[in-house]
C-alpha positions as CSV (number, residue, x, y, z in Angstrom):
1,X,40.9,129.0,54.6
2,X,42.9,127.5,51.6
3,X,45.8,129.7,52.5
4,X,45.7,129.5,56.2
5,X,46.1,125.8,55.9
6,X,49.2,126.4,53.7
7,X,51.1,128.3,56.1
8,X,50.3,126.7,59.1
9,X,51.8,123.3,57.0
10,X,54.8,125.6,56.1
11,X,55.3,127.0,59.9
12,X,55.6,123.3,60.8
13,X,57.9,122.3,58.1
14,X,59.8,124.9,58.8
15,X,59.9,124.4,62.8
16,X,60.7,120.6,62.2
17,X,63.6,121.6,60.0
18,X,65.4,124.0,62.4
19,X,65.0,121.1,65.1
20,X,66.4,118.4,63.0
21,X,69.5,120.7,62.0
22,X,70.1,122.0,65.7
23,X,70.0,118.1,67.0
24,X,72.4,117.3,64.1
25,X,74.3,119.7,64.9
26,X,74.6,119.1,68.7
27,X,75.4,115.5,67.8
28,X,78.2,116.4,65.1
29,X,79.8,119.1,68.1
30,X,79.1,116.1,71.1
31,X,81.1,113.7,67.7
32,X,83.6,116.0,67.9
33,X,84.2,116.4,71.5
34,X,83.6,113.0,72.5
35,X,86.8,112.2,69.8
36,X,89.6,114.2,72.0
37,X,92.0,112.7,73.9
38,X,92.2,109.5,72.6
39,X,94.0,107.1,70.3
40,X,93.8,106.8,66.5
41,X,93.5,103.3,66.5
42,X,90.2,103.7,68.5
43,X,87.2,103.3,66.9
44,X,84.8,106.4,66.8
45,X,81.6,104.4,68.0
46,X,83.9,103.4,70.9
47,X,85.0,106.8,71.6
48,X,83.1,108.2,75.1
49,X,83.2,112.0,76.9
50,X,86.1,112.3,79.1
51,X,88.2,115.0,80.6
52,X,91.5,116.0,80.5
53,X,94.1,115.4,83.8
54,X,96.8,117.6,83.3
55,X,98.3,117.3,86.6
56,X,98.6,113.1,85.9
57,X,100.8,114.2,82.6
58,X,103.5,116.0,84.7
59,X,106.5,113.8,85.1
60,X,108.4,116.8,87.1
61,X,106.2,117.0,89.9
62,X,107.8,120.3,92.0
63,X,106.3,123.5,93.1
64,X,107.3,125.7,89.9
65,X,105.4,123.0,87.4
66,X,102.5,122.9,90.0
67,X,102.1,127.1,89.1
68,X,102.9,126.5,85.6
69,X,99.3,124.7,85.1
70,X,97.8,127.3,87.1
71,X,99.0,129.8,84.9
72,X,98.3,128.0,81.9
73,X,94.8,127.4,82.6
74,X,94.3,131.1,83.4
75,X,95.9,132.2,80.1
76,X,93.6,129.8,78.0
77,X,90.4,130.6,80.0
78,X,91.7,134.6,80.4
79,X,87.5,136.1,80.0
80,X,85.4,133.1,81.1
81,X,86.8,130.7,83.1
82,X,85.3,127.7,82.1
83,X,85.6,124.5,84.7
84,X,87.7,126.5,87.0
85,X,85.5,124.7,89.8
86,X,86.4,121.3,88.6
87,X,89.9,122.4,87.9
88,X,90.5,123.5,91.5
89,X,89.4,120.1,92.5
90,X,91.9,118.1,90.4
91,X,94.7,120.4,91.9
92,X,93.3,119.9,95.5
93,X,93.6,116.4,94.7
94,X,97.3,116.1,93.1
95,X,98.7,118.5,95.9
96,X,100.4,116.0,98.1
97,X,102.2,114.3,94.7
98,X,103.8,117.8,94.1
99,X,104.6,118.7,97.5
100,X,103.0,121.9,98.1
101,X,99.9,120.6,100.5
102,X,101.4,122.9,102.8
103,X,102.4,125.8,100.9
104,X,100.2,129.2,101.3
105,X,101.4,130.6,97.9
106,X,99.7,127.7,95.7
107,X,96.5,127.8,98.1
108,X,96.4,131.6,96.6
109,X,96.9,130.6,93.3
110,X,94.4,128.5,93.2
111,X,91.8,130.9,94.6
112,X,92.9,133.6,91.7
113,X,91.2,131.1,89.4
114,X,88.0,131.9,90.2
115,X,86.4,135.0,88.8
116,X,85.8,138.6,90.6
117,X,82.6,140.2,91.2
118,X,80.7,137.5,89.4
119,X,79.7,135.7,92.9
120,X,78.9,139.0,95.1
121,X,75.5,138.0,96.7
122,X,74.1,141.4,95.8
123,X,71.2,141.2,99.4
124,X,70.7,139.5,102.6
125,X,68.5,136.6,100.6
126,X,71.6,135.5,98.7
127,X,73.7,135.7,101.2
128,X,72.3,133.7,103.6
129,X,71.3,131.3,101.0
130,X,74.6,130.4,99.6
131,X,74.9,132.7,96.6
132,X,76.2,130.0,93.8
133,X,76.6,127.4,95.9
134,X,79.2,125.3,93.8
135,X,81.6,127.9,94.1
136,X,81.4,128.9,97.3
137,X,81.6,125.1,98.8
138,X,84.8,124.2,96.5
139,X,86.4,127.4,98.3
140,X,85.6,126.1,101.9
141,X,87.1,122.5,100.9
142,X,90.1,124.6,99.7
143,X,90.0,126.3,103.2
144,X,89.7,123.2,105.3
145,X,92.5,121.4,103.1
146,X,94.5,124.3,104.6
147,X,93.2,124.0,108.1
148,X,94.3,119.9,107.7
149,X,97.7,121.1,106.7
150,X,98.1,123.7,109.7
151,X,98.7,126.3,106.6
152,X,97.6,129.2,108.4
153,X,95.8,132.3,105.7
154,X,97.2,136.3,105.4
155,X,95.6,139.1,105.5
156,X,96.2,139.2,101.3
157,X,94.0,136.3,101.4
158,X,90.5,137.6,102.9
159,X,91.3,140.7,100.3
160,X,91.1,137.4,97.6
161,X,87.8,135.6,99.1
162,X,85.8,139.4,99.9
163,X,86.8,140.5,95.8
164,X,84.9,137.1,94.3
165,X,82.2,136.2,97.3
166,X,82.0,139.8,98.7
167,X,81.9,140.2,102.8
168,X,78.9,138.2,103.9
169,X,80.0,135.1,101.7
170,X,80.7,131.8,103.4
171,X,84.0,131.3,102.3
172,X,84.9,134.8,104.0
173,X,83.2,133.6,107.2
174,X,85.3,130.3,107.3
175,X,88.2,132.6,107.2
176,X,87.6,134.5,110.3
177,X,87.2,131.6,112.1
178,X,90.3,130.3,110.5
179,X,92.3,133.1,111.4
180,X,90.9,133.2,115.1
181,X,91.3,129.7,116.3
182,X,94.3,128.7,114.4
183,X,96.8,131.1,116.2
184,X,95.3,130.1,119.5
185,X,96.2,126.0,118.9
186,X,99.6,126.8,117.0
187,X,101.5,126.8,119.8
188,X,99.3,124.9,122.3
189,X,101.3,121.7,122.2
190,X,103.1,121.3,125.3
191,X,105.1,118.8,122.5
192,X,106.4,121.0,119.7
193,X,108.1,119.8,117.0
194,X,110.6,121.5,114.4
195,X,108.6,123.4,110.8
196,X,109.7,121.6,109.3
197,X,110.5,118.4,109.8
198,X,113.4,116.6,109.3
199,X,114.1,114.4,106.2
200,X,116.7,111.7,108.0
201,X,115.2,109.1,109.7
202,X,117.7,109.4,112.3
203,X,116.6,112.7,113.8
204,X,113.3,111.8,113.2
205,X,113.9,108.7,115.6
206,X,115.7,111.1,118.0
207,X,112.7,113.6,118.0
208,X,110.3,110.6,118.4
209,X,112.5,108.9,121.3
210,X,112.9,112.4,123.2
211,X,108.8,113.4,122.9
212,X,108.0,109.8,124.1
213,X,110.5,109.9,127.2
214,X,110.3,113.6,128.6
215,X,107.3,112.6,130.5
216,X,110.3,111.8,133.4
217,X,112.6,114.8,134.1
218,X,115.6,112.8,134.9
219,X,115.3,110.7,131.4
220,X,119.0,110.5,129.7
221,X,118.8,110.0,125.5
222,X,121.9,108.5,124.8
223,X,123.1,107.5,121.1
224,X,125.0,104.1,120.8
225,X,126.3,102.1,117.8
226,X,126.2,98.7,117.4
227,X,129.8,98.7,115.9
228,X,131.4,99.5,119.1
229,X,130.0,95.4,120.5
230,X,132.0,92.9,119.6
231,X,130.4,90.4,117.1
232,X,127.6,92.6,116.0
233,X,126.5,91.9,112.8
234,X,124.5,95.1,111.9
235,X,126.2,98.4,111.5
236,X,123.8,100.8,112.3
237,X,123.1,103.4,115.5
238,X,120.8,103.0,118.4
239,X,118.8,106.2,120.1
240,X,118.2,104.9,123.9
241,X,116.2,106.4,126.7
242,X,116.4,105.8,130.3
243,X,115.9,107.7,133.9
244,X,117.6,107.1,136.6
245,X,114.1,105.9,138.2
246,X,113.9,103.6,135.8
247,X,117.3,102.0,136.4
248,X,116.7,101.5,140.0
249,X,113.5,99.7,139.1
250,X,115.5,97.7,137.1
251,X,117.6,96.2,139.8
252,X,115.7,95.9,142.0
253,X,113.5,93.4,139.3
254,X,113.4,89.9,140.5
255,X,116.0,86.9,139.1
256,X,112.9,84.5,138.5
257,X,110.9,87.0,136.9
258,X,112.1,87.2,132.9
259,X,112.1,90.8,130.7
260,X,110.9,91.2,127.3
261,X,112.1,93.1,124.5
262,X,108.8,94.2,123.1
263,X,107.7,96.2,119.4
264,X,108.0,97.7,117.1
265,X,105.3,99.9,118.2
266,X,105.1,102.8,116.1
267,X,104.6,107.1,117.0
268,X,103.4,109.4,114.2
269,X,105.3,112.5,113.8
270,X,103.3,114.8,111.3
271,X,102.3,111.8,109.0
272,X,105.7,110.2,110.0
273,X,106.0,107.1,111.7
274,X,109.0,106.2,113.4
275,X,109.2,102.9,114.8
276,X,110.7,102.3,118.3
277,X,111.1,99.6,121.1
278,X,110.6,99.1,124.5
279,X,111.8,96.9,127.9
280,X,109.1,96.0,129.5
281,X,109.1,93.7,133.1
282,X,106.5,92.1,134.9
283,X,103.9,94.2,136.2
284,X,103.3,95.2,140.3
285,X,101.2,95.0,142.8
286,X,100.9,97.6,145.6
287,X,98.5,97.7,148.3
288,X,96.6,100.9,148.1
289,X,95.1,100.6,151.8
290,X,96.1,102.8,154.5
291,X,94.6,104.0,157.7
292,X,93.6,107.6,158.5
293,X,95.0,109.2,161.5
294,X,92.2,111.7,162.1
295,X,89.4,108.8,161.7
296,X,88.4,109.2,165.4
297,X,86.4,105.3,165.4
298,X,90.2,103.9,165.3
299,X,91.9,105.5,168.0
300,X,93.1,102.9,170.6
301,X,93.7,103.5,174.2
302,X,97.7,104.2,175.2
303,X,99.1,102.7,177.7
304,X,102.1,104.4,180.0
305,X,101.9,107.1,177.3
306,X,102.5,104.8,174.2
307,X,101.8,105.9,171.0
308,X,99.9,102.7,168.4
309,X,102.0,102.9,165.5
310,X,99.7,104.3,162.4
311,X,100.3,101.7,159.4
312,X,100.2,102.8,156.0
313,X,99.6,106.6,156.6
314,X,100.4,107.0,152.9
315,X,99.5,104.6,150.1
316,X,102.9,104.0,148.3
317,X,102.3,106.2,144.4
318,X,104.3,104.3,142.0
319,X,106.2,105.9,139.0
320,X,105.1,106.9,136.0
321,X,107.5,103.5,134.0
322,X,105.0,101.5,136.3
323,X,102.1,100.7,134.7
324,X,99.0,97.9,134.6
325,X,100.5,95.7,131.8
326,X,104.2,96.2,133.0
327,X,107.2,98.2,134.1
328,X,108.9,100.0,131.9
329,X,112.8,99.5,132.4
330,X,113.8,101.4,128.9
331,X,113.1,102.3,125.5
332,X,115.1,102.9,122.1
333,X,115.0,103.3,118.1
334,X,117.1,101.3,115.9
335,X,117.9,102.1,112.3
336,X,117.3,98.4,111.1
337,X,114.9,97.5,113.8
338,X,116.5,94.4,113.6
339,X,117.0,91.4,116.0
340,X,121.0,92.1,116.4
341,X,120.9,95.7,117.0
342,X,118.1,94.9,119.9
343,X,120.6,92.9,121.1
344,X,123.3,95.1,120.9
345,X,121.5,97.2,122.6
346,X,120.8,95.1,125.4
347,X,124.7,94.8,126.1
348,X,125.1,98.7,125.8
349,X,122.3,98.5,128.7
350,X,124.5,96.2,130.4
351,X,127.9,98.7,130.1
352,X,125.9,101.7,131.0
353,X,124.7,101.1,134.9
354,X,122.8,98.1,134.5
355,X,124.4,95.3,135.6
356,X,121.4,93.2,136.9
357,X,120.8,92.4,133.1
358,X,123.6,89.9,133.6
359,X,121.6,87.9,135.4
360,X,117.7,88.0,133.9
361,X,116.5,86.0,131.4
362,X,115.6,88.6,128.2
363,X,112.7,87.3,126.0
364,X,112.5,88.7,122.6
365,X,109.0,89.0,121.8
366,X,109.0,90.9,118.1
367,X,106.7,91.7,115.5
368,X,107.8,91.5,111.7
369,X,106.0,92.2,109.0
370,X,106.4,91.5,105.7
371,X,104.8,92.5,102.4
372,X,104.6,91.7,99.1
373,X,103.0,94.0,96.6
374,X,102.0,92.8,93.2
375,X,101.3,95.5,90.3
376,X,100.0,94.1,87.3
377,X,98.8,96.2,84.3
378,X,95.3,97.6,84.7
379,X,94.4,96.9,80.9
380,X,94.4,93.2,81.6
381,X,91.3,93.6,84.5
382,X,94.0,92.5,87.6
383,X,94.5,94.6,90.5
384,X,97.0,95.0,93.3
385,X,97.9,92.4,95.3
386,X,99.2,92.7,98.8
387,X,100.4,90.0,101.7
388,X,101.0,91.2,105.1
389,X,102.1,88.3,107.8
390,X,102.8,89.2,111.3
391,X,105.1,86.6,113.3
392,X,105.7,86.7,116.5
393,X,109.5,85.3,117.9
């Protein structure tokens, strides 16, 4: 009994002595890990977990630097491929600061990352259940961050996504639907637009004038420049649209009845926005009563075989500038959006087949905004500060 006692003490002493140097040696490794990444002046009982951002580091942010940390990563973590979920993340998040949000050759590179074979769902059970689930939902962000972009997938790529999530994987699924509906809506706009888009804001203005005004098929774009009016102070170009319907509705606008010049309103073009003016006259009124000549309870007698005259057999359909709030006379983009190049505009208007601007009264009625943006360092607890006014004039 003696020597029962005695081991049983010693298996105990023994136990409590592995735990105690296990925990100390957790804590010395969690020490050690806890003290990367930060400053030698630090403290170490100030010193916290965090992880590295390598994509913050880059000063050269370009498509070939983008790969390099790819690559990088793959060549440090070549057998296990430690973090590559939260790694993928981080890149999905710095992609618009490099460029390459709509690039199909980094959207691949990130998918070699993850492993092969390791996330196969070997039966039905796994399959349906979402076989490592972490994986396979930082794959379909990755997918719908394409499908935002309008980066349509290859063929190269379901060869990718069937190699690490095998053929019944949801990742693989999201790419058949990918590549069956995204064809079908490419070129579905009755609006296309250049791939890709300009850089200068003055085609960018042109596109955005020309989408806005080929609703009419008789609209004109014409390009002006202030410098050609005398005593313009702005040197700058103007992009004008008008149709000939629209001139006619201009003349035949009353004296006593003033026009405004009206904006900026602004049109998105692909995460663009292009800011652009209108003329805008007082709305009208039509009467949309008429009399229906086969309605057999209004037929009146003839007398000595005269025929009543029928009133309003039509209701009169007005244009397509004629709306609820107004008329629209014309439109245009400036490249200062100032108050003189609207004005210059105006007297281009004038020179180019509309006299009856002569005579009205023009009311400018513009929005400016201004801001004022205020970075202060972060250490000492202040954030940004921004002021936005809005004036009307």
């Amino acid at each position: 009994m003696i020597l029962k006692r005695l081991f049983q003490q010693a298996a105990l002493l023994f136990k409590s002595s592995n735990q105690h140097s296990s925990v100390q040696y957790i804590l010395q490794r969690n020490i050690h890990i806890s003290s990367k990444g930060y400053k030698d002046s630090e403290s170490k009982s100030d010193r916290a977990l965090t992880t590295r951002d390598p994509f913050e580091e880059i000063r050269d942010k370009n498509k070939d630097t983008y790969l390099q940390l790819i690559n990088i990563f793959m060549k440090q973590e070549q057998v296990y491929r430690r973090g590559h979920v939260e790694f993928i993340y981080k890149a999905l998040k710095h992609m618009q600061e490099f460029g390459v949000q709509g690039d199909l050759d980094v959207y691949r590179a990130l998918i070699d990352v993850l492993p092969k074979g390791k996330f196969v769902p070997q039966n039905i059970i796994q399959a349906e259940f979402m076989h490592y689930p972490k994986q396979q939902q930082c794959i379909l962000e990755l997918l719908s961050q394409m499908e935002e972009n309008h980066v349509l997938p290859d063929f190269d790529m379901e060869d990718q996504l069937v190699a690490i999530f095998g053929r019944r994987g949801f990742p693989v699924r999201k790419y058949w639907r990918m590549m069956y509906w995204m064809p079908k809506w490419r070129y579905a706009s009755p609006f296309p637009l250049p791939d890709p888009l300009p850089n200068d804001a003055y085609e960018l203005a042109k596109l955005a004038i020309e989408r806005i005004s080929n609703i009419d098929t008789k609209n004109q774009v014409t390009i002006y420049h202030t410098a050609d009016i005398k005593d313009s102070v702005d040197d700058t170009w103007i992009i004008s649209a008008q149709s000939v319907v629209q001139k006619g509705l201009l003349s035949e606008n009353s004296v006593k009845d003033a026009v405004f010049v009206e904006g900026p309103l602004t049109v998105f073009l692909r995460g663009n926005f292009i800011n652009y003016f209108i003329l805008r006259g007082k709305a009208r009124q039509y009467d949309d009563s008429y009399e229906d000549p086969d309605n057999i309870k209004t037929i009146k007698a003839s007398f000595f075989n005269f025929k009543p005259p029928i009133k309003n057999v039509l209701k009169a359909i007005p244009s397509v500038h004629e709306q609820e709030d107004g008329v629209i006379y014309a439109l245009c983009a400036t490249g200062t959006s100032s108050k003189d190049s609207l004005l210059s505009w105006i007297r281009h208007l004038e020179l180019d087949g509309n006299p009856a601007l002569t005579e009205l009264s023009i009311v400018f009625k513009l929005k400016s905004m201004t801001k004022e943006v205020t970075h202060v360092d972060k250490q000492q607890g202040n954030l940004e500060v921004e002021k936005q006014s809005i004036e009307d004039t």
